[in-house]
ROBAZA-514583 format. One line per field, with one value per residue (C-alpha): residue in three letters; residue number from 0; x, y, z. Coordinates in steps of 0.1 Angstrom, whole numbers, plus 5000, padded with zeros to 4 digits. Each point is the difference from the previous one (the first is absolute). Layout:
<pts>
type <- (ALA|...) $
seq <- (NUM|...) $
east <- (X|...) $
north <- (Y|...) $
up <- (Z|...) $
</pts>
This chain:
<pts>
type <- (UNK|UNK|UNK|UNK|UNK|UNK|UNK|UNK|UNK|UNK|UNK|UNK|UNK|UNK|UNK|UNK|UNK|UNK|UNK|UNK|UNK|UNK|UNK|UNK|UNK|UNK|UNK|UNK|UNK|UNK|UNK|UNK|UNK|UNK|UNK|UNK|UNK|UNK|UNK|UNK|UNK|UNK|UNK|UNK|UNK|UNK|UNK|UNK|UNK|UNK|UNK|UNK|UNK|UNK|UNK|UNK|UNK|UNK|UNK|UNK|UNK|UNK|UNK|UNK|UNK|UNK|UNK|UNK|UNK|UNK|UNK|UNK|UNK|UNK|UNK|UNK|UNK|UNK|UNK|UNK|UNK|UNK|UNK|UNK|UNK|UNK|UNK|UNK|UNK|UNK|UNK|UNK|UNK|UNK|UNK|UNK|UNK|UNK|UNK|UNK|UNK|UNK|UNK|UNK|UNK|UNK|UNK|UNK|UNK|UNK|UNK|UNK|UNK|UNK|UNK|UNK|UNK|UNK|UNK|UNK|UNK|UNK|UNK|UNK|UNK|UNK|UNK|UNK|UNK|UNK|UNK|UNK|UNK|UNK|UNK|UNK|UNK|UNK|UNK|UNK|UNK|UNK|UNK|UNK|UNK|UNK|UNK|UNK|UNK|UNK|UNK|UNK|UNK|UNK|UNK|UNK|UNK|UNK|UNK|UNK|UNK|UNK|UNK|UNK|UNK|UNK|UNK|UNK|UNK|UNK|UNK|UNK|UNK|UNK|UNK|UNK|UNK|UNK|UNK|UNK|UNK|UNK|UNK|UNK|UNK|UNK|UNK|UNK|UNK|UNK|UNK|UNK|UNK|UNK|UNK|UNK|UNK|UNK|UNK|UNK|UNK|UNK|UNK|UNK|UNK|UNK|UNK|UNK|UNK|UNK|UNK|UNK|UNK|UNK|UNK|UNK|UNK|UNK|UNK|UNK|UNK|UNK|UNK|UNK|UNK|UNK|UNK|UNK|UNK|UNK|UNK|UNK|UNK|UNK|UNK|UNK|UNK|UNK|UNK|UNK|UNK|UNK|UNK|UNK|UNK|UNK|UNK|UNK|UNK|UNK|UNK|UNK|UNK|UNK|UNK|UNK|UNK|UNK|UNK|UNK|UNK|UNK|UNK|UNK|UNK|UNK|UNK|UNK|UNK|UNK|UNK|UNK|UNK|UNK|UNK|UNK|UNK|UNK|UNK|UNK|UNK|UNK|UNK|UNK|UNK|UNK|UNK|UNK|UNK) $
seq <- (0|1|2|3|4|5|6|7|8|9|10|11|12|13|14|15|16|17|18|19|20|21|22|23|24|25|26|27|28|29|30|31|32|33|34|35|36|37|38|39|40|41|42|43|44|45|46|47|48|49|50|51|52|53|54|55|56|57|58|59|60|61|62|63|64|65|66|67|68|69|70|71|72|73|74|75|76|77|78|79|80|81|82|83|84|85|86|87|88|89|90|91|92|93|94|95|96|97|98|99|100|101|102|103|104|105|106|107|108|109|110|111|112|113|114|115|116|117|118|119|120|121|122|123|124|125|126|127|128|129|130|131|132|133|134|135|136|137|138|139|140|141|142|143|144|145|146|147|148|149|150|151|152|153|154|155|156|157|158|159|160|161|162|163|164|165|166|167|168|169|170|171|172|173|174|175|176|177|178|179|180|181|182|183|184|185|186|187|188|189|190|191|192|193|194|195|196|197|198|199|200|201|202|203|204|205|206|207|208|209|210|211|212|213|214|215|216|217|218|219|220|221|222|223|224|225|226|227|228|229|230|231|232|233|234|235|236|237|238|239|240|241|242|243|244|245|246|247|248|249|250|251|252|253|254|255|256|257|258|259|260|261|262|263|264|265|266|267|268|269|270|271|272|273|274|275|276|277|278|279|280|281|282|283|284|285|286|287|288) $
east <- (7179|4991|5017|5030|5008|5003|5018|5029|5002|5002|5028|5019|4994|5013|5032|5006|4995|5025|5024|5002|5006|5032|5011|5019|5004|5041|4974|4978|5028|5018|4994|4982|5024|5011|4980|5013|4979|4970|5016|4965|4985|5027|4987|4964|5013|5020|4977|4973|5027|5008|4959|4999|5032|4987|4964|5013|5026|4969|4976|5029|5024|4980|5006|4971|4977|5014|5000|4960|4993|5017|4990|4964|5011|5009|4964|4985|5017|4991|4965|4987|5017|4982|4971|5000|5007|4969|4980|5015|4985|4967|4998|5009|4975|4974|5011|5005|4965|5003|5037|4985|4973|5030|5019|4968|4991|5039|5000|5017|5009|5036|4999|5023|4967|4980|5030|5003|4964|5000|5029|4983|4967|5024|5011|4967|4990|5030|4994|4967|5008|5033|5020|5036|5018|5030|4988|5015|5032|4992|5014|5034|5007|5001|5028|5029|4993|4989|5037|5013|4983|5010|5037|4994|4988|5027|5030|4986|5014|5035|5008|5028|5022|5024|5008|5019|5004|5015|4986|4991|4985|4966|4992|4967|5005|4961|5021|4983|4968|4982|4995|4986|4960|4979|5015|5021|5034|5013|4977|5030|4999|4971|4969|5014|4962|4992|4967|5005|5006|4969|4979|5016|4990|4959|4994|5013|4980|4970|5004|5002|4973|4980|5007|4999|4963|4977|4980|4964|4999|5025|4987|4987|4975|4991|5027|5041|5014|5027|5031|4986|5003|5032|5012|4985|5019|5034|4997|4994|5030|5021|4984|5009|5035|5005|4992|5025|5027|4995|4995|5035|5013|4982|5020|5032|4992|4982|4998|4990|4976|4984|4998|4978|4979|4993|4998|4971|4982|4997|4989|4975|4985|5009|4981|4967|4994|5006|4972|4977|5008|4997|4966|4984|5016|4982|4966|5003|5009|4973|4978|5024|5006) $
north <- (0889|5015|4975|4991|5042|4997|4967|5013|5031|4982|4978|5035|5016|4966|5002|5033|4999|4969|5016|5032|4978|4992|4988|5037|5008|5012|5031|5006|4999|5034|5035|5017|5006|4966|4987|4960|4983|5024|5025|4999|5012|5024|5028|4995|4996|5027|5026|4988|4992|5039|5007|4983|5019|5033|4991|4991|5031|5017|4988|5002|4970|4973|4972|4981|5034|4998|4965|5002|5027|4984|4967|5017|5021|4969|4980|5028|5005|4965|4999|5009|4965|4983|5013|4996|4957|5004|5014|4970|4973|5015|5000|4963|4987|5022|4979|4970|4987|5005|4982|4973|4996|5002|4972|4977|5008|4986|4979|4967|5023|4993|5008|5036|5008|5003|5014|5029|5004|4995|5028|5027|4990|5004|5035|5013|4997|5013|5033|5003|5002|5023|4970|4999|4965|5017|5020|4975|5007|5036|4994|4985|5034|5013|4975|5018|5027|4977|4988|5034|5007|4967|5011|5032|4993|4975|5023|5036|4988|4989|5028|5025|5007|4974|4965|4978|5035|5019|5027|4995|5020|4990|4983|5021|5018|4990|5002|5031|4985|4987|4961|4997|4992|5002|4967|4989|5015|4997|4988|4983|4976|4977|5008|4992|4994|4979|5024|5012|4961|4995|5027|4992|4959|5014|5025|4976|4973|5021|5016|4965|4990|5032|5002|4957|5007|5013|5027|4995|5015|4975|4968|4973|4983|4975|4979|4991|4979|4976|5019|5033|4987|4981|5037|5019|4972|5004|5038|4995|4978|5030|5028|4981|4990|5038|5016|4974|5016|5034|4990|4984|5031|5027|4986|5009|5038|5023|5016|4978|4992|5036|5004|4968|5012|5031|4984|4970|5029|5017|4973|4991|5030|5002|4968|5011|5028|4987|4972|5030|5016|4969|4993|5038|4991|4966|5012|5025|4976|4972|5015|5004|4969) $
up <- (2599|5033|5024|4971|5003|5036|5005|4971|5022|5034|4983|4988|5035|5017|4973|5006|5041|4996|4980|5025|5027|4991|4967|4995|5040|4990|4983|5034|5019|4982|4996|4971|4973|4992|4974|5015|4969|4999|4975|4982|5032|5012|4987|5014|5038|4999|4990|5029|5024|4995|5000|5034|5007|4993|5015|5030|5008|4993|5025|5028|4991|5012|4974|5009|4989|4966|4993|5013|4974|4970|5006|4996|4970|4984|5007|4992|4969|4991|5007|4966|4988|5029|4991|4965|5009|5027|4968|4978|5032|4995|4960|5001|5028|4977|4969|5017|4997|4959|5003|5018|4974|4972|5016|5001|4963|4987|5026|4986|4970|4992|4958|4989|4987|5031|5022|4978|5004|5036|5002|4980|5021|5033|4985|4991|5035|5015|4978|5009|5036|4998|5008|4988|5000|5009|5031|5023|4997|5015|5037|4985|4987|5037|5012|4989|5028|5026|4998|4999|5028|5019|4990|5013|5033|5003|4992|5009|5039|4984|4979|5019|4968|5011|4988|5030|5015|4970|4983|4966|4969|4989|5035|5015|5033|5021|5032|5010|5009|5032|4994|5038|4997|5033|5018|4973|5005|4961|4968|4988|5024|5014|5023|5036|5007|4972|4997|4962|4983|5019|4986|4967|5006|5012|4973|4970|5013|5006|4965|4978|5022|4990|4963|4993|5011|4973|5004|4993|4970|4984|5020|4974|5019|4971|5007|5005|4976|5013|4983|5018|5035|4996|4988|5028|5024|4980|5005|5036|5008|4979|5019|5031|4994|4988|5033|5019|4971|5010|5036|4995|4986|5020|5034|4986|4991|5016|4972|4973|5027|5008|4961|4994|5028|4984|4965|5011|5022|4972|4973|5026|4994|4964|4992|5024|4983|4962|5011|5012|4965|4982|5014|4990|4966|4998|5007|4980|4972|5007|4973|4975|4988) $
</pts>
């Protein structure tokens, strides 16, 4: 369940890192205020296009301050949710030597009889451990904002109140800000030094390198069965091909770039100290079952 989780949201993340990169690029390429398609999300990027807006005029203009701070609002605010799946990783390896023993037992079982058995077995364990079958879908639920917030830092740069240089209602006015960044002249436009797509590329690839490796507490050194490795190999090959995507991206937009920096930095840590948790929790919980 473990390695099925993580390939369906590799595949999602791969989607949705695809469909940034250009299927709606008429969108990314306007100011906030035309919805262009996204009407569902309109209302979502405008409120923390403003947040960045007012966050940034407050901490001297600088729109790289505010777009720092929010993009660590939003983690942060997401957290509990990441959490709550690193609790659900942990449950499972816990149960899995009882699942494993489940799957033997019906093994070669194919009869309605003994399936329906098999499930209620299945769910008896999963209640015993706090498991819920549907905790997977957690992270999905934070995808909405992660496109806001890809729209946002996209558009912030191209929103002056004017369409083709004509002033129009409802079009937000962000041209009050500083978009300059240390060397980088303008976040709208790409890293003249390349050095931001790079940091974007190393942290990426040092993070799916860091969280495909189980911590000891989750290691099963019993054994890995044929369909386990061939999933840990497909979920390499995604995790690769993901960091070229937002590699591909990242030298576009300064931007987009700076913001993914931020974002991996902090899921680095995110993810260290959930496993540091997540070990204290499973000592604590070696004597209870």
């Amino acid at each position: 369940m473990r390695n099925s989780t993580r390939i369906q949201l590799l595949a999602l993340t791969l989607i949705l890192v695809v469909m940034l990169s250009g299927c709606s690029s008429n969108v990314y390429e306007s100011p906030i205020g035309i919805e262009g398609g996204w009407g569902w999300l309109q209302w979502t990027v405008e409120q923390i296009a403003d947040f960045t807006h007012w966050i940034s005029n407050s901490t001297g203009g600088y729109y790289f301050v505010g777009l720092i701070i929010v993009t660590l609002l939003v983690r942060t605010a997401g957290w509990p949710i990441y959490a709550k799946s690193n609790a659900l990783t942990m449950n499972m390896q816990q149960a899995q030597p009882e699942l494993d023993k489940l799957k033997a037992k019906y093994q070669g079982k194919s009869d309605e009889t003994s399936q329906k058995k098999m499930q209620a077995e299945t769910m008896a364990i999963y209640k015993k451990y706090g498991i819920n079958p549907f905790g997977c879908l957690l992270p999905f639920l934070q995808m909405p904002i992660f496109i806001a917030m890809y729209q946002v830092v996209r558009r912030i740069p191209l929103s002056d109140g004017m369409v083709d240089g004509v002033v129009v209602d409802g079009i937000k006015d962000y041209s009050d800000l500083d978009f300059s960044f240390l060397w980088i002249p303008n976040l709208a436009e790409a890293d003249p030094y390349y050095i931001l797509p790079i940091l974007v590329g190393a942290l990426m690839f040092f993070y799916q390198r860091y969280s495909m490796k189980k911590p000891e507490y989750l290691q099963n050194k019993k054994y890995k069965s044929e369909k386990a490795q061939q999933s840990e190999k497909t979920m390499k090959m995604m995790s690769y091909f993901m960091v070229i995507m937002l590699v591909s991206i990242a030298v576009t937009n300064a931007g987009i770039a700076l913001y993914w920096v931020v974002g991996n930095a902090y899921q680095f840590l995110q993810t260290f100290l959930n496993r540091r948790g997540n070990f204290k929790k499973m000592k604590q919980q070696k004597d209870k079952f």
